[in-house]
Structure formats: structure tokens, C-alpha cells
N, C-alpha and C positions, 0 to 999 in steps of 0.2 A: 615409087616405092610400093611393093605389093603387101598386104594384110593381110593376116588368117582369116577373120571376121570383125568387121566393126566396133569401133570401141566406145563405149561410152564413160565418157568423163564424172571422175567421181564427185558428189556433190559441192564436196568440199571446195572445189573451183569454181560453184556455182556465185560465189560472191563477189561483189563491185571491186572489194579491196580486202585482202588478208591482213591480221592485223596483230599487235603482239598480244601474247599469253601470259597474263599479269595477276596474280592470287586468285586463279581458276577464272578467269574470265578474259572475256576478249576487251582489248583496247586499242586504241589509236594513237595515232603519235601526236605529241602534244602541238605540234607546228600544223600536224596534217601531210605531210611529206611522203609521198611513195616511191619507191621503185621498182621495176618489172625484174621479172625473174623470165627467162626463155624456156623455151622447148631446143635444145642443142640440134636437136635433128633434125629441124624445122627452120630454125630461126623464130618462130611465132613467139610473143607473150602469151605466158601462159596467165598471169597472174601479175594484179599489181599487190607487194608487200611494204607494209607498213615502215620507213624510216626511222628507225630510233639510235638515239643520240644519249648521249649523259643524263637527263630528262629519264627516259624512261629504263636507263638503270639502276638510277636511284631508286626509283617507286620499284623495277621488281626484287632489287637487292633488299631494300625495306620488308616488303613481302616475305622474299626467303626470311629473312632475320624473324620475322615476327614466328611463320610457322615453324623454325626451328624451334626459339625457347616460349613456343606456345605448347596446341596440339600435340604438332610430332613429336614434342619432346615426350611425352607421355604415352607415346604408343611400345610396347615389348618388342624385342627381337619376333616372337611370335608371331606377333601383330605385322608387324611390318613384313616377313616371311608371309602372312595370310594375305595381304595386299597386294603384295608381287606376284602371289598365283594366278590372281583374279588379273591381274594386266595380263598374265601370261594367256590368260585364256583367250583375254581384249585380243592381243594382238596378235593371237594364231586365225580368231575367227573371222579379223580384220585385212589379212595378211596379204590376200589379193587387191583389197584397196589402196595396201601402203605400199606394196612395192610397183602397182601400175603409178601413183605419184613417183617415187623414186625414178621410173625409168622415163616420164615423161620430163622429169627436172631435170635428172643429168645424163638422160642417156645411157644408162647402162642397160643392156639387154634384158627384157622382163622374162624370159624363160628363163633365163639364169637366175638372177634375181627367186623368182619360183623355186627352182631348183635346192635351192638354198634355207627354205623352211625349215627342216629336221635340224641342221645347224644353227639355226638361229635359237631357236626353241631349245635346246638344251644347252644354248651360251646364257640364256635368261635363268634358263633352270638352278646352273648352275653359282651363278650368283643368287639366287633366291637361295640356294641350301647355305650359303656364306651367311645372310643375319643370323642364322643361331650359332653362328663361329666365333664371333667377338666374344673374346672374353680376357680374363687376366693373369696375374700370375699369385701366386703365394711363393716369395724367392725362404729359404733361409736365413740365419741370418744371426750375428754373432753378438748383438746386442742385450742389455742387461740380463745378462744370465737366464737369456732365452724368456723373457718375460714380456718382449717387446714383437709386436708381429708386425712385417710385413707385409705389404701389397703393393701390387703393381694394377694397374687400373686403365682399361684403352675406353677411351669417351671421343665422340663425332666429334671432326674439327670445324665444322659452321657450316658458312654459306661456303657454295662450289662454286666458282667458275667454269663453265665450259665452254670452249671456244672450236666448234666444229665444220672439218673440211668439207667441200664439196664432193670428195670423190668418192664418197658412200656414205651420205649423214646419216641413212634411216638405220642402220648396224652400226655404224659409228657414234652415234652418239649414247647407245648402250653402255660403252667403258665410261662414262660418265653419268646416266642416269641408274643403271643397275645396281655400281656400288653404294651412290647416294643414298637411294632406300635399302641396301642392307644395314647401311651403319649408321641412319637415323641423320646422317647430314643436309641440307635442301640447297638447291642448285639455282643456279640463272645459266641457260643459256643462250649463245648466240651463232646461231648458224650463219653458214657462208651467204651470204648476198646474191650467188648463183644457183643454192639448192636450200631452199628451208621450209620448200610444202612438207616432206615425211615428218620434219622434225616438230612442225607444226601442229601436226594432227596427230601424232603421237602423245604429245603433251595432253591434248582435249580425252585423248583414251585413257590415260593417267588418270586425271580426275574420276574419269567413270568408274575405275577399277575401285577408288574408295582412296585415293593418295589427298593429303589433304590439299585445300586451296593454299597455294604459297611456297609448295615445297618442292614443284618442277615449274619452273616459268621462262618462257623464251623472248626474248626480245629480237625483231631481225631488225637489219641497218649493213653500213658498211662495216668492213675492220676500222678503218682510221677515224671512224666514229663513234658506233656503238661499242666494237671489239675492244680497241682502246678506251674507253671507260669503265668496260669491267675490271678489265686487265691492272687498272689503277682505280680500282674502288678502294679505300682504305676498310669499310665493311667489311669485306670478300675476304676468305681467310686460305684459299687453295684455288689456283687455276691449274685446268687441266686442257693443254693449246697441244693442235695437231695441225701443224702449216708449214713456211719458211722460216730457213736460219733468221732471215731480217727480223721477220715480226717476232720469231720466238729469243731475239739479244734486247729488243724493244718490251717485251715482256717482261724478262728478267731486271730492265731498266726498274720497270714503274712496280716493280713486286717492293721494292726498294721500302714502300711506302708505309705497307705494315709487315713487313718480311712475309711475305704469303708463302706458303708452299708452293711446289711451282712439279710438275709432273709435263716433260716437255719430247716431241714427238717432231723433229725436227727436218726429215725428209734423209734422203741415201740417194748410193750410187752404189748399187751392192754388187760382189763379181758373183760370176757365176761360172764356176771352174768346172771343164768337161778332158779328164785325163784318159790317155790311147784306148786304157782298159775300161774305160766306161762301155755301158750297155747301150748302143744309140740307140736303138728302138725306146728306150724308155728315157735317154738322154734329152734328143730331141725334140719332141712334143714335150717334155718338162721345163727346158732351158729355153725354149719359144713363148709358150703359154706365161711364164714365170717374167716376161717381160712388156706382152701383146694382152695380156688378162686385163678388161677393165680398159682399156684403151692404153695400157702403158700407166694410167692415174693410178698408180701403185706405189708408196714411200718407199718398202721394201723391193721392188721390180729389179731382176738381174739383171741390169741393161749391161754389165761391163763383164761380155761372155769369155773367156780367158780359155782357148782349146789348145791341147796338147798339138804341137805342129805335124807330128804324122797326120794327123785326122783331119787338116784347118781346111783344107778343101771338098773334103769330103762333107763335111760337118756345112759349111757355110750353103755346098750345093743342096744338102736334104732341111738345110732353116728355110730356105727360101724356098724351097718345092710344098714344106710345110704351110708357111707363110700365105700359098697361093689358094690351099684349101679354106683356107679363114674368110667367109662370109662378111663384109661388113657391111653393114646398111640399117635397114628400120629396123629401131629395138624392141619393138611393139610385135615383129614376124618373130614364129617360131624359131625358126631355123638361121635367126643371126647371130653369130660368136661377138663380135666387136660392134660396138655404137661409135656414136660419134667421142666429139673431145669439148669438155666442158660449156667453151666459147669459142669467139671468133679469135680473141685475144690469145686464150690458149694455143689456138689452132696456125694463131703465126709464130709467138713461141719456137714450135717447133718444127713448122717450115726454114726459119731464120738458125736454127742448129742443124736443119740436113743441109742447107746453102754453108755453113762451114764448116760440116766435116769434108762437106765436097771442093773446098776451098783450101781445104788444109793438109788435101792428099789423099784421105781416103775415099775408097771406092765402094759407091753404091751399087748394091747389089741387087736390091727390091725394095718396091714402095717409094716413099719418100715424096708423094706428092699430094694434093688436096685433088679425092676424088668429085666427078662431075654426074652427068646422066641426073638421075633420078634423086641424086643425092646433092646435088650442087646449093641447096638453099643451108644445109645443114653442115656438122664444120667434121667433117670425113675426112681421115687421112688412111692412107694404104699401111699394113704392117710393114716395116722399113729394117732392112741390112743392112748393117755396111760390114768393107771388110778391107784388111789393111790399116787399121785400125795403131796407136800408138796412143800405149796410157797417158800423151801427154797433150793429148788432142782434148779439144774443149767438148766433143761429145762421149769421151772418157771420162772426164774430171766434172763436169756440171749435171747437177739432176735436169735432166729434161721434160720428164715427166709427160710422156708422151710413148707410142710405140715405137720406139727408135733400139735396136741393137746396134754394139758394138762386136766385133770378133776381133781379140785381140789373141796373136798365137804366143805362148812360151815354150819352153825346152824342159827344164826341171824342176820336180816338186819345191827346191828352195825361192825358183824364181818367180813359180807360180804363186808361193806365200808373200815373197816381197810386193808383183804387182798389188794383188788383193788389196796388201796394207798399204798400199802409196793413194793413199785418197785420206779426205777431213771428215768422210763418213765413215758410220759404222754400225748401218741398221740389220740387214739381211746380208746373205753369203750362202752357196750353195756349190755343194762336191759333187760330182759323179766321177765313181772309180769302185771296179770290186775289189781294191788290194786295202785290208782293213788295216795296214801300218802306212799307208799315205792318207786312208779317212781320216785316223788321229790327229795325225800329224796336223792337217790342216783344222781338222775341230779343235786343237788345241792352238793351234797358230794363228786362225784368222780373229783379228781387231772387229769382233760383229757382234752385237746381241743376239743374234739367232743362224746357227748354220744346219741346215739342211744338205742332208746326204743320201744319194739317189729320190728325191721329191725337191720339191719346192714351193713354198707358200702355205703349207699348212697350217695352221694356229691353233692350239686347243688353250679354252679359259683358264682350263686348271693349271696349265703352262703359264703362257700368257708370253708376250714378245716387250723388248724395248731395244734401246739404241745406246751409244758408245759417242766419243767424242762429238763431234758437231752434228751427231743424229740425237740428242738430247740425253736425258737421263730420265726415270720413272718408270714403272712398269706397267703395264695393259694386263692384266689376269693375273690370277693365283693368290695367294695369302699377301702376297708383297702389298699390291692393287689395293687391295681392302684394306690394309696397315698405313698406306698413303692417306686413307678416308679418317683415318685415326688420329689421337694422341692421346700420348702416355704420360699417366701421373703415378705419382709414389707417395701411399701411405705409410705414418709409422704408426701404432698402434701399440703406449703404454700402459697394462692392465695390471702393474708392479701394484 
């Protein structure tokens, strides 16, 4: 693998053992217990991480609790708005530290990553202008002869849970700490087991910006250890979990405990419909990208491409011709589109779904194998077609979570609705067509939290995305997001 220029490792991996982030300070796990986090494109440890267990969710759930109805409770909407500038500043000035940790954890391309600053920076922004948003209502109200007043009243629902993926924890785990501090609520969270330097060192920035001790605190560990313990704290008043259907029905099991709120992010299989009158030139690289972005580790990723059958060969010859321009290799080189895939574990995942589509009659078209050369230590796979494709094939119907296309051809705009909807998700969906009475039709028809037409993948905060049936429920940005951080009381007020 070739380099632009040598990298030098930022400090923060200069130590024996990373450890959790517990009421502003660093700790250990109370056994002592490690384990290594990699470099995907390497295979190297990068780092051993602190194992935490119910142990030390307690102590940082304790922590959240105290700086909730401590300190932070006393801080203004102001205050806390002044706090989030000063992190915004942290982490703009920091910005090439955190996202060279990001791409040496999971891989993800650091020029892209880069690229991605001005986005970032005004998704923070934007949640920082939300603290002075909270506020309440004065309703009407038909009680003693108008003598009695109402109120409606939004106050922070507690401690947070966050429970974040691997496949972009250093932005990812923003929808959980940005609302936090707009709406006075303090958080524990727990990154993935595979990526929790950014989230790591993000937290240590927090503190510096003026956030108090207690009221962003990370523990890492497994899921079936640490995860599962926040997840069933009875403390913890609101989890907010981005992973699998399994873990997130397991969630909703132990919310049981003190009925938590539960904001749940479940994963898809989202189509991505390209009809005769689409524009391919902008079709193409959008319906690719929209499934190969990020290695394919995308919730929302189109992998179930649904083409108008005049075009399905056309279509399928210029994905793959596409396909062939896409760089993968060192994400640390300028000039790579695609990194590796998380793990080795991942990386057989979905080796073992191109071995049954190719079992099950569809035809591979490109990619589809673990590349070798310069890349063989690290877990590389080729952007992958298939084609011949039938919605009823198991790389149709299962998230794979990996670069894997399907091309699936239909006939007419009713049929093209019914595929869409024959799945148990419903996170992302994406149209191409210039005819603005079949746009409708399908933005009114598809079963999706978010349908994009002529693009794909965009997000903005003020918007903000969620999911539909077994892609969960809750929403990522906008007034909704911040109202999940909330509850609402009702005063009566009589001055007779």
C-alpha cells in the first residue's frame, strides 16, 4: 500500500491501555480486563481498550445521575448553547486528529472523512442553536371562568443511553451527545467494541470545552456485556441504540424495566428504483455510490437496485464499468474511494452472501471476492454486482451490510411499488425518473422513512432521517430529535 506522506500516530494511542471516561476522568476496569481494537486495513492492534461490564455502568450511570440533578441542572439554555460553541471550536481545531483516529479504527477513507468538515460543523452548529429552542406552551383553556392558567412545560428526560455503531462512531455518536447538551440531559455511552478511539477522545474534548464532569461519560466493553447493562439499567431513562433487529428486540426486552424510552435505528434493505426516463449519467454514480459509500456499512445503503427492464443491461454494464473506477485500498492515500470492512468477521459475512447469491442463481457481475497484493493483510473486498437478481433471494431480503448490489428488473411503476414494499424494512428508498407524476406516486407509496429522488444519502439535521417497521422507530434531527430528549408536564395554575 502506497502513502502520501508518513503518518504520525496521534498521542492519544501513545498509551499501554485506553481506558473508560467516567465523571471527567479516566478509569479502569474494575477486573482489569482488555481488549484490542484493530486497524481493519492492517489487521494490526491499534490499541488495547478497557473492558467494562455492569461494574462500571453503574459508577458511570451514577455519575450521569449526579451531574444531571447536580451542576448541569443549573446551567441555562445559554449556558449550555455557550458550551457547545467552545466544543464546536474543540472539535473543528481538532478535526484532523479525530478523523485520522476514525479512519485508522474503522477504515473509512481519511480524505473523505476530511472532506466532510463543513458538514459536520454545521450538524453541531445546528443543534447548538436548538438549547434556546426548548421551551413550552401556554394552551387555552376553558376552566373557571378563565381564572385558571395553563401550562405546558418540556424538562430533560435524565440519563441517556447511547449505544453506538461501528460504522462511523466519531458523527455518529453526535445524535446522541449534541441533543444531550442542548436539553440539559447527561449521557453514558458505549461504543462499539470495534471503533471507540474517536468516541474516546471526543469525550476528553467535552470536558475541555467547559461540559461538566459527569455529563458525557463512555464506557467501552462488548454489547453482551457492557451494552447489555446500560440497556437494562433501571437508572437510565432513554436509550438511543443504532445496530441489529436482534440486539434492538433485546433492548426493547430489558427497557421493560423502568419503561425507558427507547429511539431505535435498526438497519434496512432499502430499494433503489432507476425508471427508463431516468437520467443515467446522474443515475448511475448516485445508485452505485448510494450502495459502495463507506464500504457498503451504510443502514440506509440502496443495495436492492430495482431497474426499469428496457435499461437492465444497459444499467447493469455502466454499474460495473463504474464499479471499476472505485480505488479501494489504503485509507490513509489520498486518492482511495473505499477502505476496508470493519473485521475479518465482517469480511466473511459477506463473502458467505456472494457464495449464495451465486448459489441461488444469480449472476455475478463484478467483484465479489477478498482482494489480495498489497491489501491481503487487511479485510478488502471488490465493489460487487450481481445481476438476475429475484426479490426473493437471500441477498435481496437480508441486510448485508457490505458492498454488495443487487439489480433487480421490473415492468411497471405498480410493480416497481409492490417490490420496494416486499421487505420488513423501511429505512431509505431512492427514485430516479424525470416524470413528476411517477416521483409522487412512489414518494407517496414507498414504506421508507426517507425517499430521495434523483440523489441519494443526503441528510440534513433540520430534516433529520428515521425508519418504519423493523428499521425501528425515533427520529435523528429536527424538532422531533430534541422532543425525544424531552418530557412534557402540565401545569394548572388557580389565581381565583
Amino acid at each position: 500500500m502506497t502513502r502520501p506522506s508518513p503518518i504520525t500516530l496521534p498521542d492519544f494511542l501513545g498509551k499501554p491501555r485506553l481506558q473508560h471516561f467516567i465523571d471527567g476522568r479516566w478509569v479502569d476496569s474494575a477486573d482489569g480486563q482488555t481488549l484490542p481494537t484493530r486497524n481493519p486495513a492492517t489487521g494490526e492492534v491499534l490499541a488495547q481498550l478497557a473492558r467494562g461490564g455492569a461494574a462500571e455502568v453503574d459508577t458511570a450511570v451514577a455519575a450521569a445521575r449526579r451531574a444531571f440533578e447536580g451542576p448541569w441542572s443549573r446551567f441555562t439554555p445559554a449556558q449550555r448553547q455557550q458550551v457547545m460553541m467552545r466544543f464546536i471550536e474543540l472539535f473543528e481545531r481538532h478535526f484532523d486528529e479525530l478523523t485520522l483516529l476514525e479512519s485508522l479504527d474503522m477504515g473509512a477513507p481519511l480524505a473523505k472523512l476530511r472532506a466532510a468538515r463543513p458538514t459536520a460543523i454545521q450538524n453541531l452548529l445546528f443543534y447548538a442553536s436548538m438549547a434556546r429552542q426548548v421551551g413550552g406552551e401556554l394552551p387555552s383553556n376553558s376552566l373557571a371562568g378563565g381564572q385558571v392558567t395553563t401550562m405546558i412545560l418540556k424538562t430533560p428526560v435524565g440519563v441517556v443511553g447511547g449505544i453506538i455503531p461501528w460504522n462511523g462512531p466519531l458523527f455518529g455518536q453526535m445524535h446522541v451527545v449534541a441533543p444531550t447538551l442542548a436539553t440539559g440531559c447527561t449521557a453514558v455511552l458505549k461504543p462499539a467494541e470495534d471503533a471507540s478511539l474517536a468516541v474516546l477522545r471526543t469525550a476528553e474534548l467535552l470536558v475541555e470545552a467547559g461540559v461538566p464532569a459527569g455529563v458525557i461519560n463512555v464506557v467501552t466493553g462488548l454489547g453482551s456485556e457492557a451494552g447489555a447493562a446500560l440497556a437494562a439499567h433501571p437508572d437510565v431513562n432513554r436509550i438511543a441504540f443504532t445496530g441489529s433487529n436482534a440486539t434492538g428486540r433485546e433492548i426493547i426486552k430489558a427497557s421493560a424495566v423502568n419503561t425507558k424510552r427507547l429511539q431505535l435505528e435498526l438497519g434496512g434493505k432499502s430499494p433503489d428504483i432507476v425508471f427508463a426516463d431516468a437520467d443515467l449519467d446522474k443515475a448511475v454514480p448516485g445508485v452505485a455510490m448510494g450502495v459502495y459509500n463507506n464500504s457498503g456499512q451504510i443502514c440506509f445503503a440502496g443495495t436492492r437496485v430495482f431497474v426499469q427492464r428496457p435499461l437492465v443491461d444497459e444499467f447493469v454494464d455502466r454499474m460495473a464499468s463504474y464499479g471499476q473506477t472505485l480505488k479501494v485500498g489504503d485509507p490513509l492515500a489520498a486518492d482511495t474511494h473505499l477502505g476496508p470492512l470493519i473485521s475479518q468477521r465482517q469480511l466473511d459475512t459477506v463473502l458467505n452472501y456472494v457464495a449464495q447469491g451465486q448459489n441461488e442463481g444469480a449472476r455475478l457481475v463484478a467483484g465479489g471476492e477478498r482482494l489480495g497484493g498489497d491489501l491481503t493483510q487487511g479485510y478488502f473486498i471488490a465493489p460487487t454486482l450481481f445481476s438476475h437478481v429475484h426479490n426473493d433471494m437471500a441477498i435481496a431480503r437480508e441486510e448485508i451490510f457490505g458492498p454488495v448490489a443487487s439489480v433487480i428488473p421490473f415492468d411497471s411503476v405498480d410493480e416497481a411499488l409492490t417490490l420496494a414494499n416486499s421487505t420488513r424494512y423501511g429505512l431509505g428508498s431512492g427514485v430516479w425518473s424525470s416524470n413528476i407524476k411517477t416521483v409522487m406516486k412512489m414518494v407517496h407509496g414507498i414504506q421508507a422513512g426517507t425517499v430521495w429522488v434523483n440523489c441519494y444519502g443526503l441528510v440534513d439535521p433540520a430534516v433529520g432521517f428515521g425508519g418504519i417497521k423493523d428499521s425501528g422507530y425515533g427520529w435523528k434531527g429536527g424538532q422531533a430529535q430534541i422532543d425525544g430528549f424531552l418530557v412534557q408536564k402540565a401545569a394548572y395554575l388557580n389565581w381565583a
